[in-house]
C-alpha positions in Angstrom: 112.3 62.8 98.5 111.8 64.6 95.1 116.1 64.0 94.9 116.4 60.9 96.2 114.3 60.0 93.6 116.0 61.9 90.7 119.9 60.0 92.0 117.6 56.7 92.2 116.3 57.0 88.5 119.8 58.3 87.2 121.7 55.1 88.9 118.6 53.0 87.2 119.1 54.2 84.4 123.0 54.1 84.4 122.6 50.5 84.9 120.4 49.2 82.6 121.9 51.2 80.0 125.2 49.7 80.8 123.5 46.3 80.4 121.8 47.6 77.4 125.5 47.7 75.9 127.0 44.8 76.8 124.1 43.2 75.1 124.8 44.8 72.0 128.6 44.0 72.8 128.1 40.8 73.0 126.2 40.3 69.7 128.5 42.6 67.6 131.5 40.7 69.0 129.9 36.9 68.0 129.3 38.7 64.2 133.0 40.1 64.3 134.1 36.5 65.6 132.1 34.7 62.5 133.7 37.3 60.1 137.2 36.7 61.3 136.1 32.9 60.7 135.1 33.5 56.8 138.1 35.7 56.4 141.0 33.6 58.0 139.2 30.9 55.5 139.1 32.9 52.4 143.1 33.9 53.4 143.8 30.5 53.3 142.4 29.6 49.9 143.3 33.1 48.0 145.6 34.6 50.3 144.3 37.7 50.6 141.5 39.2 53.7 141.1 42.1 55.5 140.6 41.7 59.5 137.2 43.9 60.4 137.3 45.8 62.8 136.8 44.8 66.5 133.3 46.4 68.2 133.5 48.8 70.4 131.8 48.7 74.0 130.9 52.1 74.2 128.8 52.1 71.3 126.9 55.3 70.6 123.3 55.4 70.3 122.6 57.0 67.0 119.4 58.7 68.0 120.9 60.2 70.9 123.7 61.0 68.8 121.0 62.8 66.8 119.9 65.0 69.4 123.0 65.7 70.9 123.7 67.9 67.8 120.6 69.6 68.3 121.4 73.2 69.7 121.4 73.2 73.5 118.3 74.7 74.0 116.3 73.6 71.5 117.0 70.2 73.2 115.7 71.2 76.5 113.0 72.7 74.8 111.8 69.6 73.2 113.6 66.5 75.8 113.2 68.1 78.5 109.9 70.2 78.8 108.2 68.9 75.8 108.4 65.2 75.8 108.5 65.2 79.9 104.7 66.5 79.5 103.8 64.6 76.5 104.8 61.3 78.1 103.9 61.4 81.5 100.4 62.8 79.9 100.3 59.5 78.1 101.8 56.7 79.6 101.0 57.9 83.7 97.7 60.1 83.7 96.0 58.1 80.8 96.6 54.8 81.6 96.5 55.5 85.3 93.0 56.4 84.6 92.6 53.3 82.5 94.3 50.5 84.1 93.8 51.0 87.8 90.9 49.6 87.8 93.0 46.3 87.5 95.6 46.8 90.2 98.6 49.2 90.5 100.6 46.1 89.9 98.8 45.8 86.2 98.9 49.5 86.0 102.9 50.2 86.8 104.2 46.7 84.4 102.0 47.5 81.5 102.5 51.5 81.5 106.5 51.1 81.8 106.2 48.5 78.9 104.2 50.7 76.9 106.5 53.7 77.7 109.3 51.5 76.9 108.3 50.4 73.5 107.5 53.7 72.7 110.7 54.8 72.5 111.1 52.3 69.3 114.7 51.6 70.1 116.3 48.6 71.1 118.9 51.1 72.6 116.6 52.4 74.9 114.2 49.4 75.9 115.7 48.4 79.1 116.6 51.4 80.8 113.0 53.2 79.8 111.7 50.6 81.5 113.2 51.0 84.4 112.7 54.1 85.1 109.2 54.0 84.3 108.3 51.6 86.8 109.9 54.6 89.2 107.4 57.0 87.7 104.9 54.4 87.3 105.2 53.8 90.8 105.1 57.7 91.7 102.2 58.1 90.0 100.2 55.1 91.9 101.6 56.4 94.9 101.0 60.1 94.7 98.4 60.2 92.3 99.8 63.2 91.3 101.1 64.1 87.5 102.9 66.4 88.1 105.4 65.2 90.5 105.7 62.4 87.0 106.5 65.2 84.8 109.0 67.1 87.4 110.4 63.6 87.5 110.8 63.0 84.3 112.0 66.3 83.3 115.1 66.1 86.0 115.7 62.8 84.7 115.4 63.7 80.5 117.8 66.8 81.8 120.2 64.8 83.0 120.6 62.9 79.8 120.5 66.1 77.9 123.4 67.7 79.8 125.3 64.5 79.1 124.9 64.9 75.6 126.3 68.4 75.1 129.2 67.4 77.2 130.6 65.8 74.4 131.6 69.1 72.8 133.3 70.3 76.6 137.0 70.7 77.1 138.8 67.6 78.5 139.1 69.5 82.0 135.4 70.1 81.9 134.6 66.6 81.2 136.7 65.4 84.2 135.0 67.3 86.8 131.6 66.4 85.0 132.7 62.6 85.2 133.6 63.0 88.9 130.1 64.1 89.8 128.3 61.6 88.1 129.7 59.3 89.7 129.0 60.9 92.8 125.7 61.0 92.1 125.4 57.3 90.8 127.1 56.2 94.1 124.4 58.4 96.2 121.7 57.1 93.9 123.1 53.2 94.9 123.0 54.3 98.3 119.5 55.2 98.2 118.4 52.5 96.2 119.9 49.8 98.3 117.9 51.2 101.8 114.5 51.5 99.4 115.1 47.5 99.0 115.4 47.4 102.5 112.0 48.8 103.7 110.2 47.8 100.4 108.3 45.8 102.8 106.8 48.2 105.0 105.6 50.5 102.0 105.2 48.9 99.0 101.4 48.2 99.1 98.9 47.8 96.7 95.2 48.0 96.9 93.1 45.4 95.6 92.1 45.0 92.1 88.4 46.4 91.6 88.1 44.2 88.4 90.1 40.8 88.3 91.7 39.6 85.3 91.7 35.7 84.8 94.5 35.9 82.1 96.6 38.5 82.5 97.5 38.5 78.6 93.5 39.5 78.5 95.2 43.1 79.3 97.2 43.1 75.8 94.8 41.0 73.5 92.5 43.8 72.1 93.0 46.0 69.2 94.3 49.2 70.7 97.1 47.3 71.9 97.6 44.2 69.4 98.4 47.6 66.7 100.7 49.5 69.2 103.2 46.8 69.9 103.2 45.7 66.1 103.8 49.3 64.9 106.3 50.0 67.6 108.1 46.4 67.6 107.7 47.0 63.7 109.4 50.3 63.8 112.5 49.3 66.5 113.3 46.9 64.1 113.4 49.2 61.3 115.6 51.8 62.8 117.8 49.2 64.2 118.2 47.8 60.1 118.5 51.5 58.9 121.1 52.6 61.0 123.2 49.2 61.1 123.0 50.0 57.1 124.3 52.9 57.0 
């Protein structure tokens, strides 16, 4: 189950990063469009403009960048073991312990939020998401951190592995490519006959305290000063490194 569950979050994770992308795409190729506007203008009335150029798809996130320049271990050290812990610590055991008294619906939507905004990286919003309503959803199932952190660390692996591929010979990189996308497949595979017996597991025990509003959850201070300073600070890095 543990794998199933590792090739579930990685195809997740794929996909909403892949989404994540042609988001950013798509705004960076409406700017380029408007530029190409002003300049083909300001070539007709001076006769001179230079054509930017085109965005890529592919676009690089610069934290990850970041760490992938990190020496290998050191990365595993601090993605892998250290974060895993940290995180799961945080966002699963904590507000497990603090939200369940409101549903494990409550619980797994505003600990994979909470997770996700954490990250402080528009980059990294959709897909953290996603894959923390998997370990969310391990977490209410199992009740069991540890299983979260394993989780997590297979899954922050993964991504660290990708990273230092970059520096890999060509040949390397194929046969890496070719089982990924293996694993993706498997991981669709899995994910497609979870959908089809959601039904006869996906059960949550009532509420023992029940919210009217459910924005009650989000309206007090703790939480009013978490999204500001990490809303606050996404938009800052996203600013700092489209500047430089």
């Amino acid at each position: 189950m543990g794998c199933k569950l590792v090739l579930i979050c990685l195809t997740v994770g794929a996909a909403l990063n892949f989404i994540t992308m042609g988001i950013s795409y798509l705004v960076s190729f409406l700017g380029h469009a408007r530029e190409v506007r002003e300049i083909s203008q300001q070539y007709l009335e001076t006769g001179y403009g230079v054509i930017p150029e085109p965005p890529i798809f592919f676009e690089i996130d610069p934290l990850m960048d970041m760490i992938g320049g990190l020496n290998p271990i050191l990365s595993i050290l601090i993605i892998v073991v250290t974060t895993s812990i940290f995180e799961e610590m945080i966002f699963r055991k904590l507000l497990y312990d603090k939200l369940i008294v409101f549903g494990g619906k409550v619980f797994i939507f505003v600990s994979s939020l909470l997770f996700a905004l954490f990250h402080v990286n528009h980059h990294q919003l959709l897909y953290t998401f996603g894959v923390g309503v998997i370990f969310a959803g391990v977490m209410y199932y199992t009740q069991k951190v540890s299983y979260c952190i394993l989780l997590h660390m297979a899954f922050n692996l993964s991504g660290t592995i990708a990273l230092h591929m970059q520096e890999m010979p060509e040949e390397v990189l194929m046969v890496y490519g070719v089982v990924y996308f293996g694993l993706l497949v498997a991981g669709i595979v899995f994910i497609t006959l979870g959908l089809l017996s959601v039904k006869q597991w996906a059960t949550f025990e009532p509420a023992q305290i029940e919210v009217k509003k459910r924005m009650d959850i989000f309206l007090n201070p703790g939480m009013i000063i978490f999204i500001i300073i990490t809303v606050t600070s996404m938009i800052g890095g996203a600013m700092y490194f489209a500047g430089s």
